[in-house]
C-alpha positions in Angstrom: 44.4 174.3 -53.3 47.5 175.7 -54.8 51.0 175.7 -53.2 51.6 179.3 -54.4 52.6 181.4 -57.2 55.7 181.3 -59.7 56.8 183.8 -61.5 57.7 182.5 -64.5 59.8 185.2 -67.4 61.2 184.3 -70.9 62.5 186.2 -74.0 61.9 185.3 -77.3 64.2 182.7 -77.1 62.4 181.0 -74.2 58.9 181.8 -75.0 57.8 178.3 -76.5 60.0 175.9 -74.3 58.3 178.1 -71.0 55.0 178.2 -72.1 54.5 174.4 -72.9 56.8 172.5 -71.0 57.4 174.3 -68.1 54.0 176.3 -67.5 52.5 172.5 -67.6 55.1 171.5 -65.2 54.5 174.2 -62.9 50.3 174.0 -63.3 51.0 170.3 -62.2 53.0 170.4 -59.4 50.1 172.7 -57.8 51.4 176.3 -58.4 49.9 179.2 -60.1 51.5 180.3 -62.7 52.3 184.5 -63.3 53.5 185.5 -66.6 55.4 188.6 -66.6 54.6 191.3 -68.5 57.4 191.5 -70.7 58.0 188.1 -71.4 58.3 187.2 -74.8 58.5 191.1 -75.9 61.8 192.6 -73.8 65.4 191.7 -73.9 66.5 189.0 -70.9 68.1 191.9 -68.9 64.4 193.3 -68.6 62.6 190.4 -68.6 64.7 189.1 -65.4 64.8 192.5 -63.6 60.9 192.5 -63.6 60.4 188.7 -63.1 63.2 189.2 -59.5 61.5 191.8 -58.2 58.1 189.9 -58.0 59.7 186.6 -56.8 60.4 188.9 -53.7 56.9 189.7 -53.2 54.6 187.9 -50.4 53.2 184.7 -51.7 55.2 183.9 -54.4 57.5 180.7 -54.4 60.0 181.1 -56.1 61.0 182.2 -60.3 61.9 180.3 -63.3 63.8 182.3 -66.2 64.0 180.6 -69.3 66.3 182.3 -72.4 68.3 180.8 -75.0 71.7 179.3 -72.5 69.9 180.5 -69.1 73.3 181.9 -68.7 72.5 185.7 -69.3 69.3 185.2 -67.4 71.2 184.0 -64.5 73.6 186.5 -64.5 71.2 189.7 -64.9 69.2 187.8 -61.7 71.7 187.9 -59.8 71.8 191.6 -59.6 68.5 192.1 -58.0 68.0 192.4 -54.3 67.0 189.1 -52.7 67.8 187.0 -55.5 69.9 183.5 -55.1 70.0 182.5 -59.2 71.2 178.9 -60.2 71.4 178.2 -63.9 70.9 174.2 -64.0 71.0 171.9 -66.4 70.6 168.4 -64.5 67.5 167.5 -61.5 70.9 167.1 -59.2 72.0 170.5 -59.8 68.3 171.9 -59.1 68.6 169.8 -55.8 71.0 171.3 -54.5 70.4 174.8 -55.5 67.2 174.5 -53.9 68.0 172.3 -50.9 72.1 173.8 -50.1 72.3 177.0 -51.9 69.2 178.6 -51.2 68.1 179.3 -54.6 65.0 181.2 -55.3 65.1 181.5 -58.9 66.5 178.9 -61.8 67.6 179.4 -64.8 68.1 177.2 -68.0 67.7 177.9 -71.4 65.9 176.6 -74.7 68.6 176.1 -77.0 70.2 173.3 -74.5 67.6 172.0 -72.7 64.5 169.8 -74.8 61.1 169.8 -73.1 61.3 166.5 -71.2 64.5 167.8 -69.3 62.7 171.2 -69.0 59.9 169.7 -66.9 62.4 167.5 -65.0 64.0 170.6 -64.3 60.7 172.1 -62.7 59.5 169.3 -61.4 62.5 169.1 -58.6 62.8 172.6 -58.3 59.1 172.8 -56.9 59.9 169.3 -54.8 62.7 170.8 -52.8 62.6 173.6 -50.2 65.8 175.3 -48.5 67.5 173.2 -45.6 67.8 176.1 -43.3 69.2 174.0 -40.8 71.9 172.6 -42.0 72.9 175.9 -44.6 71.9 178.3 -43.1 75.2 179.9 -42.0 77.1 179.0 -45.4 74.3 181.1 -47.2 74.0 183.9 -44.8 78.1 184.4 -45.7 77.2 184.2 -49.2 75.2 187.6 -48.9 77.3 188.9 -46.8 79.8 189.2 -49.5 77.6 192.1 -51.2 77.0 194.6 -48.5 74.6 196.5 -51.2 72.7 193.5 -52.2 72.5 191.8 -48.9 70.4 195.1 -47.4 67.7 194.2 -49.4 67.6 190.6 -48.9 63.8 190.3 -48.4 63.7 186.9 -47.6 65.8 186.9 -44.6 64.2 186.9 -41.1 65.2 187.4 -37.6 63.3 185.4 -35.0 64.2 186.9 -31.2 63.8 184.3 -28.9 64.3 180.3 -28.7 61.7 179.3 -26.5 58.2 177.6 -27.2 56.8 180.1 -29.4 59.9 181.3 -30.6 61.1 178.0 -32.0 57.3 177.5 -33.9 58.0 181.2 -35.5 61.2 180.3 -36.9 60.1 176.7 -38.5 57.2 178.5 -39.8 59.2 180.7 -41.7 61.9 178.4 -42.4 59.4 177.3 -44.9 60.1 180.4 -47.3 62.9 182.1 -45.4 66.1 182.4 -44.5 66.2 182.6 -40.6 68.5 183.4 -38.1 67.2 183.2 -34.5 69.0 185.0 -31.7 68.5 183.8 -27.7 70.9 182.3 -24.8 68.8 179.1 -24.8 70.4 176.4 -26.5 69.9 175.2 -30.2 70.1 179.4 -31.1 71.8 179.9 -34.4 73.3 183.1 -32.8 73.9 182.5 -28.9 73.5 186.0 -27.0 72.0 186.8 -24.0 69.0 189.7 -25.1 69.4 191.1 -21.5 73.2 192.2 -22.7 72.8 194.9 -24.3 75.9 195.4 -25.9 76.3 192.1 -27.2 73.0 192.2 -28.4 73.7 195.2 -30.6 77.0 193.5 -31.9 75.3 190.1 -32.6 72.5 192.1 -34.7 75.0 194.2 -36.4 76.8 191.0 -37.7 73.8 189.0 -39.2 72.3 189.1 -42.3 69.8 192.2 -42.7 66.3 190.9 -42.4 63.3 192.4 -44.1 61.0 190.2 -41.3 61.5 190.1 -37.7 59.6 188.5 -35.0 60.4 189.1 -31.5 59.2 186.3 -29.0 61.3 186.7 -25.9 60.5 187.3 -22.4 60.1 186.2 -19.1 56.5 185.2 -17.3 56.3 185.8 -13.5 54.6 186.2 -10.8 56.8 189.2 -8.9 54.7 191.8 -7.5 55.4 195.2 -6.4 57.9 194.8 -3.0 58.9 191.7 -4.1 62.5 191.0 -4.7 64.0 193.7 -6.7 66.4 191.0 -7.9 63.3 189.4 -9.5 61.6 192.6 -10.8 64.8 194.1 -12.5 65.1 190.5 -14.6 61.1 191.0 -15.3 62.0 194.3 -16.5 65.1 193.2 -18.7 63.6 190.6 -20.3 60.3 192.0 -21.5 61.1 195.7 -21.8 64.4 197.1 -21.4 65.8 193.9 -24.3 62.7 195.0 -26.9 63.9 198.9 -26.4 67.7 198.0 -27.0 66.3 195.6 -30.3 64.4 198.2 -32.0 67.2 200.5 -31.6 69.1 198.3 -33.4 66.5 197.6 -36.1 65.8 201.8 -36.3 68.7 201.4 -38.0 68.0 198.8 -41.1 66.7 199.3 -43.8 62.3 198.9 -44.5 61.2 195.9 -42.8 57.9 194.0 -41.0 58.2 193.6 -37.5 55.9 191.7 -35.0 55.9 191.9 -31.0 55.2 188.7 -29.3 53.5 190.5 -25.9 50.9 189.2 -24.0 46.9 189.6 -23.7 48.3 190.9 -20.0 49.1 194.1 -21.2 45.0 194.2 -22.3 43.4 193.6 -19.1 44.2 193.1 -15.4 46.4 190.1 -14.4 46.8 190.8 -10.3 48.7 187.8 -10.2 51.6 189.2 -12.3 51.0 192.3 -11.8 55.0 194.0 -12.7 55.0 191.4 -15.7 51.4 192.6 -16.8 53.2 195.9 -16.6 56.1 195.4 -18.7 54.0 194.1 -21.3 51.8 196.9 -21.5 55.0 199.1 -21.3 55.9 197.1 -24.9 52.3 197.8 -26.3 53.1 201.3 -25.9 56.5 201.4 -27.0 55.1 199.2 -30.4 52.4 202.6 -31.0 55.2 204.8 -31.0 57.8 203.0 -32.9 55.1 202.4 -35.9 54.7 206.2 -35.9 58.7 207.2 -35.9 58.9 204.2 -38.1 56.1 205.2 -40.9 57.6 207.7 -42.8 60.8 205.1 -43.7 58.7 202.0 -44.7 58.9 199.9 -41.9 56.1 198.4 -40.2 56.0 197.1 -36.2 52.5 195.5 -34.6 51.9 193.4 -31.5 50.2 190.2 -31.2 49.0 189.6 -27.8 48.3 185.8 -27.0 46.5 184.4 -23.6 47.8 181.0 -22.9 49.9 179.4 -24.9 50.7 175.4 -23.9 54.8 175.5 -23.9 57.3 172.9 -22.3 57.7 175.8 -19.5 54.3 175.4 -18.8 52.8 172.3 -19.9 52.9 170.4 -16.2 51.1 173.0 -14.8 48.1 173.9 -16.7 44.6 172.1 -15.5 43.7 169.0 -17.1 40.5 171.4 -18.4 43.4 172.8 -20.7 44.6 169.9 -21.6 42.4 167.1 -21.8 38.8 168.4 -22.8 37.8 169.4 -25.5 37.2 173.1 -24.9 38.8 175.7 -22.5 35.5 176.7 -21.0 35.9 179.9 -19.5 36.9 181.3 -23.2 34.6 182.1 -26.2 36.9 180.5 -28.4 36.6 177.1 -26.4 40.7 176.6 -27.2 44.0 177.4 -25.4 46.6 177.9 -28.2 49.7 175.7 -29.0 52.9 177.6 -30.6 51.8 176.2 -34.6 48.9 177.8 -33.9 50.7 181.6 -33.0 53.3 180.6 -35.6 50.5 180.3 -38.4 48.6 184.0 -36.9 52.2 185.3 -37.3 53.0 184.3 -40.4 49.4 185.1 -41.8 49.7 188.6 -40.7 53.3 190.0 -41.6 52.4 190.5 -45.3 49.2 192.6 -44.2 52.2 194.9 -41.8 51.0 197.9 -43.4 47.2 197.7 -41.7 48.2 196.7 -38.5 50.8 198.9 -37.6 51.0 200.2 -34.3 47.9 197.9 -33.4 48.6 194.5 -31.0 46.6 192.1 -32.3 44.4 189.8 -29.2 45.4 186.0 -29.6 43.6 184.5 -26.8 39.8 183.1 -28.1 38.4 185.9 -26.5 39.8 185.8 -23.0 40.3 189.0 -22.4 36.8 190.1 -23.4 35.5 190.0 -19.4 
């Protein structure tokens, strides 16, 4: 099965060096291959404005620009919105671009590079992925240096929340994005309490502008009407007042693809939690009319609603039905869900945004059919 698409753009200089050498290096590595439509026929400038702005598209991997130094290619890249260019001559160079820098297109060019180093060059690019751990931050400064360009960064994404589910989102999409998660738990890239709303605001407004977000915070309980209002005020915070201060915030960014972490609770009746039941159908609400004001701009916010989902939280205490047989029984689907498994809906979904706006999607092999 292939490993995804790369967008691979030449002028006339490039054009047999990328259609041997590289095009067979790509093909065997397990990618597809898309030419664009001016190779070959436009000057690099054009060729490398329409190759960038299909590297930013869902599904695609990454670019490769191929001219006569790789130099002008790499420069022109550079000017397009969500575009980290390396020109490389050397497999080490390409490592690093890829691993360190971030890189999602590379350039090198025909006059200085024979095919043998060409497919090299390919070779390691399509080896390597981005170490968001450890560069993260040093990247996200390097955007920041272009307010302009940095807006339309589509491959950064926000992850809200740190827990179970949270911390499967953001490895998911550290595969081909740049994330930044946000939560008080420990191991957060950016530590801030959600319930603060002021310094949620001001950690937001300081990080990289995403073009994905995926909200997966909140607090389970089982506070009930009467209960102690302590309790049912943090209930509140965390599920509903923190998701109405963070699209507030992202109201304000430019077009992106949200999705709500909420809870099959807000579907049908859970009288054992019934004020967090509440809050969650509270967010399914506030997702319907958020897609609506959102529409007309170009973003796009859904809701994916999961029934159990086996987190550290909550491991000791489910059954051993959950756990240690081989189906869930009193569910269609016969499963409960582990966080990969959310992680992979989530991921699955986001470039299909426009659909499933305003809709929250059930996760829960049919549990909240009866």
């Amino acid at each position: 099965m292939p490993k995804g698409v790369v967008v691979l753009g030449f002028d006339a200089a490039g054009r047999e060096l990328a259609l041997t050498a590289v095009k067979e290096a790509i093909e065997q590595a397990g990618h597809l291959v898309r030419i664009d439509e001016l190779s070959g026929t436009a000057d690099y400038p054009d060729v490398a404005e329409s190759t960038c702005r299909a590297v930013v598209e869902p599904y695609v991997h990454s670019g490769i620009l191929v001219c006569g130094t790789g130099i002008g290619m790499s420069i022109a890249a550079n000017k397009m919105p969500g575009i980290l260019a390396a020109r490389c001559g050397d497999v080490y160079s390409v490592e690093k671009a890829r691993r360190n820098a971030g890189a999602n297109v590379l350039t090198f060019g025909s006059e200085v590079t024979t095919p043998a180093i060409a497919s090299a060059l390919v070779r390691t690019w399509l080896a390597h992925e981005f170490d968001s751990e450890r560069s993260i931050s040093k990247v996200a400064r390097v955007c920041s240096l272009d307010p302009g360009r940095s807006g339309g960064m589509t491959d950064v994404a926000w992850v809200i929340g740190h827990g179970g589910i949270g911390s499967a989102v953001a490895r998911r999409l550290g595969r081909d994005h740049r994330v930044t998660t946000f939560d008080r738990r420990a191991g957060a890239d950016v530590p801030v309490d959600l319930c603060d709303a002021a310094a949620t605001v001001d950690a937001l407004r300081r990080a990289p502008t995403p073009a994905i977000v995926v909200v997966a915070a909140g607090t389970v309980s089982p506070v009930e009407p009467g209960g102690d209002p302590d309790d049912i005020g943090r209930v509140i915070d965390d599920n509903l007042a923190a998701l109405i201060t963070l699209l507030g915030v992202l109201g304000e960014l430019p077009p992106l693809r949200c999705a709500v972490i909420v809870s099959n609770a807000a579907l049908v009746a859970r009288p054992r939690q019934p004020v967090y039941a509440a809050t969650k159908a509270a967010g399914v609400s506030l997702i319907r009319s958020t897609a609506l004001a959102w529409g007309p701009r170009g973003s796009r916010i859904y809701g994916i609603a999961p029934g159990t989902v086996v987190v550290p939280r909550n491991a000791d205490a489910l059954t051993a039905r959950f756990l240690e047989l081989p189906l869930a029984t009193d569910r269609p689907g016969g499963r409960v869900a582990l966080p990969d498994d959310l992680a992979g809906f989530v991921a699955a979904t986001l470039p299909f945004a426009d659909f499933l706006t305003g809709h929250s999607l059930p996760f829960d092999a049919g549990s909240s059919l009866g």
